[in-house]
DSSP file (Angstrom, degrees, kcal/mol; ACC not computed):
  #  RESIDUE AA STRUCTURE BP1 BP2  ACC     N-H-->O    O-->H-N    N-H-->O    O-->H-N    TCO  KAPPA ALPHA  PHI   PSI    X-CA   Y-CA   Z-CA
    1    1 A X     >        0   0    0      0, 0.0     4,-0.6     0, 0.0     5,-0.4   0.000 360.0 360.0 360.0 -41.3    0.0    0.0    0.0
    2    2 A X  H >>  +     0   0    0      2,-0.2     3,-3.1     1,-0.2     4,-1.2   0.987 360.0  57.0 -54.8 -75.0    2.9    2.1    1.2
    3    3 A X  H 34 S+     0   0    0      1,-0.3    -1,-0.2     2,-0.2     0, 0.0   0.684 104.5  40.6  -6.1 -66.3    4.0    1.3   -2.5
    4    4 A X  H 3> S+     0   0    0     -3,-0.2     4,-1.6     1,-0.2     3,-0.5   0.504 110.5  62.4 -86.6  -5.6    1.3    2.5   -4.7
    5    5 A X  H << S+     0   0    0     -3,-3.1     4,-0.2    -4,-0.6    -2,-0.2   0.281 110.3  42.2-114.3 -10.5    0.9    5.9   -2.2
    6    6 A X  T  < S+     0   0    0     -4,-1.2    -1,-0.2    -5,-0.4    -2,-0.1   0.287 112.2  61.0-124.7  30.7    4.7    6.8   -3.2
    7    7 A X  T  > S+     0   0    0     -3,-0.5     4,-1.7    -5,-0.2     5,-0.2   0.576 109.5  37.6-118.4 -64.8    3.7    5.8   -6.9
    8    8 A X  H  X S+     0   0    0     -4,-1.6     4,-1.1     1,-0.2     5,-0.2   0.685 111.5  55.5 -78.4 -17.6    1.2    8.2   -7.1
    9    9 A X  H  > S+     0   0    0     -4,-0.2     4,-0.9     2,-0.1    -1,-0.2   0.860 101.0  54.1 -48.2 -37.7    2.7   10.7   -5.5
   10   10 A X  H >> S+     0   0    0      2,-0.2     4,-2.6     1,-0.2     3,-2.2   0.992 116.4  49.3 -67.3 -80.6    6.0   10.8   -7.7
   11   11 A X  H 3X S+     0   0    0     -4,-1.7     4,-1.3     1,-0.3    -1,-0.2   0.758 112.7  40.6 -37.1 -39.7    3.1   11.1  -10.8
   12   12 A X  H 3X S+     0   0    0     -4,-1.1     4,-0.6     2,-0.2    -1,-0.3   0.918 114.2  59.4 -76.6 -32.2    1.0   13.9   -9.2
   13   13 A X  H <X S+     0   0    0     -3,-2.2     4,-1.3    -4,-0.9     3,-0.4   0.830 117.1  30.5 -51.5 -48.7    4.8   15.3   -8.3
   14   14 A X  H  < S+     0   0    0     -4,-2.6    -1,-0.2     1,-0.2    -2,-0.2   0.765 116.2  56.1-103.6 -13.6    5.8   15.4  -12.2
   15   15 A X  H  < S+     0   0    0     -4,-1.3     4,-0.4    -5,-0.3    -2,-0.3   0.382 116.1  40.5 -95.9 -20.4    2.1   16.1  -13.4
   16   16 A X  H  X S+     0   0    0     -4,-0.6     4,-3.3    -3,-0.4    -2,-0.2   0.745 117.8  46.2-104.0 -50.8    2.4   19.5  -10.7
   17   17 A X  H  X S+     0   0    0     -4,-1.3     4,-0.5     1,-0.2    -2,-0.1   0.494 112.9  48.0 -82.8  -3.0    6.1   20.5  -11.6
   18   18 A X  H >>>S+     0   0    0      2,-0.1     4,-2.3     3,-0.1     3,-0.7   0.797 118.2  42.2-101.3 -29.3    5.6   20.2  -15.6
   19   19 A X  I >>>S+     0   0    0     -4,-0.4     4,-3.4     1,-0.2     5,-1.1   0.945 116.3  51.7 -51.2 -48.6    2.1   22.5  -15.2
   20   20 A X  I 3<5S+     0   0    0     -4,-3.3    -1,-0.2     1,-0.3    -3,-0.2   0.658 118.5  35.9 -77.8 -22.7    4.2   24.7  -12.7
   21   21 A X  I <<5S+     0   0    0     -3,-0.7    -1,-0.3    -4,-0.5    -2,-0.2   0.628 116.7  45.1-100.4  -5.7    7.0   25.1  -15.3
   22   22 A X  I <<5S-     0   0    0     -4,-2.3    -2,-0.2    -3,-0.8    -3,-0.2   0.716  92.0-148.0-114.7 -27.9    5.4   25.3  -18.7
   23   23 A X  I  <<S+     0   0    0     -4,-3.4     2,-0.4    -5,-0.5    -3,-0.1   0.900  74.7  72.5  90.0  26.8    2.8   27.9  -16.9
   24   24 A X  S   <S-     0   0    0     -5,-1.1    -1,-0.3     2,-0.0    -2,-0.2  -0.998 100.1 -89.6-166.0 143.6    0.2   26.3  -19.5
   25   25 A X        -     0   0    0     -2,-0.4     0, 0.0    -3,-0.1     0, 0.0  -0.287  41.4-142.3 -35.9 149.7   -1.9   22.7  -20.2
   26   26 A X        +     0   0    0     -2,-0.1     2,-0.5     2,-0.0    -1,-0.1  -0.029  53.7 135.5-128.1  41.1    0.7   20.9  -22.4
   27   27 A X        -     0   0    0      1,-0.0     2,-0.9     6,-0.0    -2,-0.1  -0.705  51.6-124.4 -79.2 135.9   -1.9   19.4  -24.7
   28   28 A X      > -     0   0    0     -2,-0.5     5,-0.8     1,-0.1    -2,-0.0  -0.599   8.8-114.1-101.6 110.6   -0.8   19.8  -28.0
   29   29 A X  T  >5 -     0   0    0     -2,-0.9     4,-2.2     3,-0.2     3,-0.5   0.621  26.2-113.5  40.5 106.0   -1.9   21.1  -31.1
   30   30 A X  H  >5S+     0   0    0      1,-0.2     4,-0.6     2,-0.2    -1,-0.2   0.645 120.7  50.0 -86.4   4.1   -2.8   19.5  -34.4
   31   31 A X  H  45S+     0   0    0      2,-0.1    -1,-0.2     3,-0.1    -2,-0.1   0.757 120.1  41.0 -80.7 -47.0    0.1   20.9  -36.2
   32   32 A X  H  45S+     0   0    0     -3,-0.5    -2,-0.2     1,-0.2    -3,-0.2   0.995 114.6  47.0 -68.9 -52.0    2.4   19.5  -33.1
   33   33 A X  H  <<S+     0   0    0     -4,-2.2    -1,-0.2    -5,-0.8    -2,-0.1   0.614  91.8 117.8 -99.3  -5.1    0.7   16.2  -32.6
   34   34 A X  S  < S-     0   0    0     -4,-0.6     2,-0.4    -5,-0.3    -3,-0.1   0.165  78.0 -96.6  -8.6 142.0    0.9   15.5  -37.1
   35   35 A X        -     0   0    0      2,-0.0     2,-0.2     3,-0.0    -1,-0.1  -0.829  47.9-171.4-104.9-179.5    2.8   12.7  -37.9
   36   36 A X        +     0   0    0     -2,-0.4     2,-3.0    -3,-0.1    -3,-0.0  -0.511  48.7  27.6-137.6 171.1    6.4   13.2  -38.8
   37   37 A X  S    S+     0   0    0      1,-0.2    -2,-0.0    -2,-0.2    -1,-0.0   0.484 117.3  51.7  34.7  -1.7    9.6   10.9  -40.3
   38   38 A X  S    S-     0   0    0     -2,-3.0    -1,-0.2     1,-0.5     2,-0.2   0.474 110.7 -91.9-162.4  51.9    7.7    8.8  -41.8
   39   39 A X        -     0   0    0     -4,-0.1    -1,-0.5     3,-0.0     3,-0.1  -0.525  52.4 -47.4 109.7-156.6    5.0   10.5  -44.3
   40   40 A X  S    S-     0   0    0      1,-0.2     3,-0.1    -2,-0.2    -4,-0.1  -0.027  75.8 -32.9 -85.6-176.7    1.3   11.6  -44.0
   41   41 A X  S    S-     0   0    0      1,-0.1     2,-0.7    -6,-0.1    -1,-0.2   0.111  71.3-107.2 -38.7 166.0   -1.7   11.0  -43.0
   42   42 A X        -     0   0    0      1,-0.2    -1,-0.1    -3,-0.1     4,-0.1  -0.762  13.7-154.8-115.7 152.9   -2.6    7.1  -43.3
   43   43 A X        +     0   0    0     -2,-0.7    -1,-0.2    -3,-0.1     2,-0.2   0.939  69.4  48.9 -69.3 -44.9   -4.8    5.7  -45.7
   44   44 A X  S    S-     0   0    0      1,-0.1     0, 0.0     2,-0.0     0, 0.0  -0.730  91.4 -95.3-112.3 162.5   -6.1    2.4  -44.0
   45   45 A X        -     0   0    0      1,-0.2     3,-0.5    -2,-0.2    -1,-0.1   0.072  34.3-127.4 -65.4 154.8   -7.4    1.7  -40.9
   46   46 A X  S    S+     0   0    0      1,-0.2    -1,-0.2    -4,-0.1    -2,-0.0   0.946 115.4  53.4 -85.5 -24.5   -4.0    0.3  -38.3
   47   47 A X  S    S+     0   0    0      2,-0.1    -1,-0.2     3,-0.0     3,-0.1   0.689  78.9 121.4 -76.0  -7.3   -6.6   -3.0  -37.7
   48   48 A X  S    S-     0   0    0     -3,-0.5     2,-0.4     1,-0.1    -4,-0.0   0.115  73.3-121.6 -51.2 164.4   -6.9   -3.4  -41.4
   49   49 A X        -     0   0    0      2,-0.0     2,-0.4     1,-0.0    -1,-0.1  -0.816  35.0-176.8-122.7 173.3   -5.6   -6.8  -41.6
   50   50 A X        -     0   0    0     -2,-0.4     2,-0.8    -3,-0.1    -3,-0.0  -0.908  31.4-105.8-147.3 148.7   -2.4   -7.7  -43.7
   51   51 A X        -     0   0    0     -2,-0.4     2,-1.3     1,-0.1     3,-0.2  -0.733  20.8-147.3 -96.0 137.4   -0.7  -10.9  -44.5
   52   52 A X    >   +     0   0    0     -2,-0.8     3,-2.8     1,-0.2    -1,-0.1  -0.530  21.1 177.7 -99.5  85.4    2.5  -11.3  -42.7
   53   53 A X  T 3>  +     0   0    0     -2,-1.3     4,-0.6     1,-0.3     3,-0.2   0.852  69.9  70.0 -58.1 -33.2    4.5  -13.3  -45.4
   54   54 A X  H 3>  +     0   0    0      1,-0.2     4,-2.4    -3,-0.2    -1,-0.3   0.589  65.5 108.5 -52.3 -13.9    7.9  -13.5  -43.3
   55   55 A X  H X> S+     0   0    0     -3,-2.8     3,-4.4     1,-0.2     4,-1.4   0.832  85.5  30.8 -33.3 -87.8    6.2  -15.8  -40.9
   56   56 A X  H 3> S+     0   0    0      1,-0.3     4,-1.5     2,-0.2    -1,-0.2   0.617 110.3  62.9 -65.5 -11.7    8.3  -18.9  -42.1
   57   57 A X  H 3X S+     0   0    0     -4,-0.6     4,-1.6     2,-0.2    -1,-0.3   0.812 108.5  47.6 -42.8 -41.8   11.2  -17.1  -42.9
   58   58 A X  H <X S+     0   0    0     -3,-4.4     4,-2.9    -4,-2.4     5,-0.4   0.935 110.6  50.6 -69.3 -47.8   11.0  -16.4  -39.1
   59   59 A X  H  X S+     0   0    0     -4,-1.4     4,-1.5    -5,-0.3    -2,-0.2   0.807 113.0  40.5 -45.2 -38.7   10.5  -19.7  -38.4
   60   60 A X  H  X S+     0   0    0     -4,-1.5     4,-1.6     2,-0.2    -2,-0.2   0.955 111.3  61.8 -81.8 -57.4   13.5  -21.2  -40.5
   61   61 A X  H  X S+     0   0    0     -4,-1.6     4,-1.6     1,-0.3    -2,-0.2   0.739 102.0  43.0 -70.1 -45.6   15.2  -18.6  -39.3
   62   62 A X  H  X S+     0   0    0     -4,-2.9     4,-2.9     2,-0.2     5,-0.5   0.955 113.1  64.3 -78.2 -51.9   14.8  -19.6  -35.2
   63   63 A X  H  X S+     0   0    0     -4,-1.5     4,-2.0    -5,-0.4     5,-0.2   0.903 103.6  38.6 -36.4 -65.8   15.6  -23.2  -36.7
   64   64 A X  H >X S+     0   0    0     -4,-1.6     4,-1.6     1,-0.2     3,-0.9   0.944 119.4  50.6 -51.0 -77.9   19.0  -22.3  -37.8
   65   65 A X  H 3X S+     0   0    0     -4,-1.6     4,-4.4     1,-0.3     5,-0.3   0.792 108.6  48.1 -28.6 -58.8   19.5  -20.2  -34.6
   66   66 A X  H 3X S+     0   0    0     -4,-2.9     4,-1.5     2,-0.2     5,-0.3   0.936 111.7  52.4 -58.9 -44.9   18.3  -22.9  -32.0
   67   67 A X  H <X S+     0   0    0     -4,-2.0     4,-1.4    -3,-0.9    -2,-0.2   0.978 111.5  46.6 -65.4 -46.4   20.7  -25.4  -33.7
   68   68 A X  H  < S+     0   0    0     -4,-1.6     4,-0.4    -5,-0.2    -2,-0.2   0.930 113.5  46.2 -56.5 -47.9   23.7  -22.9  -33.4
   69   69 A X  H  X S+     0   0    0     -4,-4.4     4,-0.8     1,-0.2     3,-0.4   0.856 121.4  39.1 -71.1 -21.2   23.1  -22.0  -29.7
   70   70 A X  H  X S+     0   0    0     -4,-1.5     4,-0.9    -5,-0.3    -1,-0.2   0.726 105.1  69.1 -85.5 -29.6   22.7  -25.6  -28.9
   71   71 A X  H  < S+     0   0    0     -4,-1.4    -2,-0.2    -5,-0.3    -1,-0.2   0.527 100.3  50.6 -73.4  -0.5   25.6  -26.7  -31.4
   72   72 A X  H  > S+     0   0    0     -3,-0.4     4,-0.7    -4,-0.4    -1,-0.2   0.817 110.3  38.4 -87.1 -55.5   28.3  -25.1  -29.1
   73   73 A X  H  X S+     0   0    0     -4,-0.8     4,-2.1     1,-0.2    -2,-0.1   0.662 111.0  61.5 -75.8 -15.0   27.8  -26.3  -25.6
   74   74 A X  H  X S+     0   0    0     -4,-0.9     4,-1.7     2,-0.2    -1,-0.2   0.944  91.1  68.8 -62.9 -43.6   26.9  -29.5  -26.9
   75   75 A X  H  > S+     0   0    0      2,-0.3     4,-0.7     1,-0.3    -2,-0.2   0.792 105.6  46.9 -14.0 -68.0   30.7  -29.5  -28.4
   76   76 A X  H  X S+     0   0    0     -4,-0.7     4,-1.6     1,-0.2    -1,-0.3   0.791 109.5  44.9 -61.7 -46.0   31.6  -29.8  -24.8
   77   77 A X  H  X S+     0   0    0     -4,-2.1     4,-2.0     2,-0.2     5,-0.3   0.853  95.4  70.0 -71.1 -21.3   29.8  -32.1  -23.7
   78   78 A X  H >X S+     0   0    0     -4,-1.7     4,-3.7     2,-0.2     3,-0.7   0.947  99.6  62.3 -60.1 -52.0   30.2  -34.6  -26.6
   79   79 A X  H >< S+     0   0    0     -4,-0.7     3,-0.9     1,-0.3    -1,-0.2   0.944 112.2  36.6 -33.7 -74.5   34.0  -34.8  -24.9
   80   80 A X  H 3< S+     0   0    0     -4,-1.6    -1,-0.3     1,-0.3    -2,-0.2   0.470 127.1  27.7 -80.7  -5.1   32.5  -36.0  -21.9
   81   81 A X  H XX S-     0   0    0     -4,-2.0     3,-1.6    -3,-0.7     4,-0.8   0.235  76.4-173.4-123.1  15.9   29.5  -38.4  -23.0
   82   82 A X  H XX S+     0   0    0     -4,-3.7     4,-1.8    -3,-0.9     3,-0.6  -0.143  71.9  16.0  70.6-142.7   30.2  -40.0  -26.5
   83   83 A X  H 34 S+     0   0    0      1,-0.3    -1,-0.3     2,-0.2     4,-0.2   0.302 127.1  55.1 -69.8  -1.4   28.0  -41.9  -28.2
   84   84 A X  H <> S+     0   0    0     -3,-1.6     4,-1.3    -6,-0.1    -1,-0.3   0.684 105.7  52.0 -82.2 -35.6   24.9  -40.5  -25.8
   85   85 A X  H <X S+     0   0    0     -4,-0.8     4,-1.6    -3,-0.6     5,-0.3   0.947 107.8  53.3 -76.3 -42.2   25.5  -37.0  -26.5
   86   86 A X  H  X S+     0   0    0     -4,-1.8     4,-1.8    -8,-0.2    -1,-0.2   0.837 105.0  54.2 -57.2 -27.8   25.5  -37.8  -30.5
   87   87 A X  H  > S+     0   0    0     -4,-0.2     4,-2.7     2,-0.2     5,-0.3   0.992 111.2  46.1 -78.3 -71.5   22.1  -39.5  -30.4
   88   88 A X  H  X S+     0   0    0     -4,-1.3     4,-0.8     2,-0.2    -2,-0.2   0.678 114.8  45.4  -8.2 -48.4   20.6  -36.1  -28.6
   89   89 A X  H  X S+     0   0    0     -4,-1.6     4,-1.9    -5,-0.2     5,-0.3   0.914 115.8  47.4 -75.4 -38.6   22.3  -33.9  -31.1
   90   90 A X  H  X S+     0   0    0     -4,-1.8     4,-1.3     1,-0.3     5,-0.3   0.974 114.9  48.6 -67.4 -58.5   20.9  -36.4  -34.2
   91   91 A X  H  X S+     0   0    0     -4,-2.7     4,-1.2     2,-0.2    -1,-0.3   0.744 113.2  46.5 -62.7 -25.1   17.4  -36.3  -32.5
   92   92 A X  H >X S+     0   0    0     -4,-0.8     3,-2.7    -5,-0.3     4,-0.8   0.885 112.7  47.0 -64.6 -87.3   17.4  -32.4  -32.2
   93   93 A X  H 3X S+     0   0    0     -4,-1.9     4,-0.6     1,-0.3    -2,-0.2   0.416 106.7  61.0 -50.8  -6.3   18.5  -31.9  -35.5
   94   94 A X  H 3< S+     0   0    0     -4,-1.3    -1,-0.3    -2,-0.7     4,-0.2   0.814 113.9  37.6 -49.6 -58.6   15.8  -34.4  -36.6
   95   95 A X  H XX S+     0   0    0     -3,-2.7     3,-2.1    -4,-1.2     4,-0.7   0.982 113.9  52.6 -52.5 -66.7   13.4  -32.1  -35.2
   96   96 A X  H >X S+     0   0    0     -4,-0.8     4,-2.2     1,-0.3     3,-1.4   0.828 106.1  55.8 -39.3 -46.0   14.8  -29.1  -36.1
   97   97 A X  H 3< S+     0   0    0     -4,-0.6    -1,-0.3    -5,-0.3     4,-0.3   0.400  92.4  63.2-103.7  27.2   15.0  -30.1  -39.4
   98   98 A X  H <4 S+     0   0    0     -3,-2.1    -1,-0.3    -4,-0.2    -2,-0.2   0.589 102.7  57.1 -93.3 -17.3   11.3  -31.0  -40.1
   99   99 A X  H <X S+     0   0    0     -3,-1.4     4,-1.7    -4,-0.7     5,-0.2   0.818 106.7  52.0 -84.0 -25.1   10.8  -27.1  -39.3
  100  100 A X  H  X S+     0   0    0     -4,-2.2     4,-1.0     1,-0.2     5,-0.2   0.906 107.3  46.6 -45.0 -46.5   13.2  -26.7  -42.1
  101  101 A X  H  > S+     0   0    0     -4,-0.3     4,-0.7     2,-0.2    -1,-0.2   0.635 109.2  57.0 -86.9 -11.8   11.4  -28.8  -44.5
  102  102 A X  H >> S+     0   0    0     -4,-0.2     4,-2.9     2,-0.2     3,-1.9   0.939 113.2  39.6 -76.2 -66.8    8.0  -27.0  -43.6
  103  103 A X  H 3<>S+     0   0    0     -4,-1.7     6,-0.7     1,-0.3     5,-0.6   0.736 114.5  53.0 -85.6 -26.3    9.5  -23.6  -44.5
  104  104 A X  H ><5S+     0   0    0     -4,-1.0     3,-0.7    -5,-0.2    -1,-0.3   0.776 115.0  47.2 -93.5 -27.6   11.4  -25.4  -47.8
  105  105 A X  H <<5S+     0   0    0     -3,-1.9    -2,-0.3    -4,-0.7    -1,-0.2   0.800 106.3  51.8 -87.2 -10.2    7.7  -26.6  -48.5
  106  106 A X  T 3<5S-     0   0    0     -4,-2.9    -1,-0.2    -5,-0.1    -3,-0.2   0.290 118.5-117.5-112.3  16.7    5.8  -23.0  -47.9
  107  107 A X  T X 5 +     0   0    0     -3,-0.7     3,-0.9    -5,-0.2    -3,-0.2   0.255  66.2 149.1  88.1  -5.4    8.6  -21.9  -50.5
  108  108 A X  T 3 <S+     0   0    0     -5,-0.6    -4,-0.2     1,-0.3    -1,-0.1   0.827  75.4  62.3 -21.6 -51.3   10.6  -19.2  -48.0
  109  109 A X  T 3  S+     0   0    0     -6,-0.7    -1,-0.3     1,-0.1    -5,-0.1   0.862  85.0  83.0 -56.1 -58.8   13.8  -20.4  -50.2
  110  110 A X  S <  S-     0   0    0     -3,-0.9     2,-1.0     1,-0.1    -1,-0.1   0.012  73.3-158.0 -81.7  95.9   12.2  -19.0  -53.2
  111  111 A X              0   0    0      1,-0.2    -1,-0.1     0, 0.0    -2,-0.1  -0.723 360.0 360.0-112.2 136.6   12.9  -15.0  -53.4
  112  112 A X              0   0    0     -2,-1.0    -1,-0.2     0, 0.0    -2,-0.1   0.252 360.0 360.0 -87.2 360.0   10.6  -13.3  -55.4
């Protein structure tokens, strides 16, 4: 409780000291609140809905990744358990590479 009472204070604290220094409301303007850097007004709604084609490109993309971060420490360990440690790696990269072959079947390779 203590918490939230020095939570809202600090805010009513910076909500009093920006009024007190700007001597003014600081709502802004429609010339100020425009957008900027990166064109005009927008044509479609922002819920409009869109296809996100990069999906499996992301997806192959965490494949390769997961196999590298795993392919290092594994390295180490291989030293110290053999032929157990190889069976692990082969059954990840089994896995791994069925998300490959999804993304090689929904055509990602293929740049347009």
């Amino acid at each position: 409780m203590t918490l939230v009472a020095v939570c809202v204070g600090a805010v009513g604290l910076a909500l009093a000291l920006s009024f007190a220094l700007t001597g003014r409301d600081s709502r802004s303007t429609w010339p100020q609140a425009a957008p900027y850097l990166g064109g005009g007004e927008a044509q479609t709604h922002a819920w409009q809905r869109f296809h996100f084609r990069a999906y499996t490109m992301t997806l192959v993309f965490i494949a390769f990744e997961m196999e590298m971060m795993f392919m290092y420490p594994w390295a180490v360990v291989f030293v110290h358990e053999g032929l157990k440690a190889m069976a692990e790696m082969g059954m990840f990269l089994a896995i791994l590479s069925i998300g490959i072959l999804y993304g090689w079947r929904e055509g990602v390779f293929r740049w347009q």
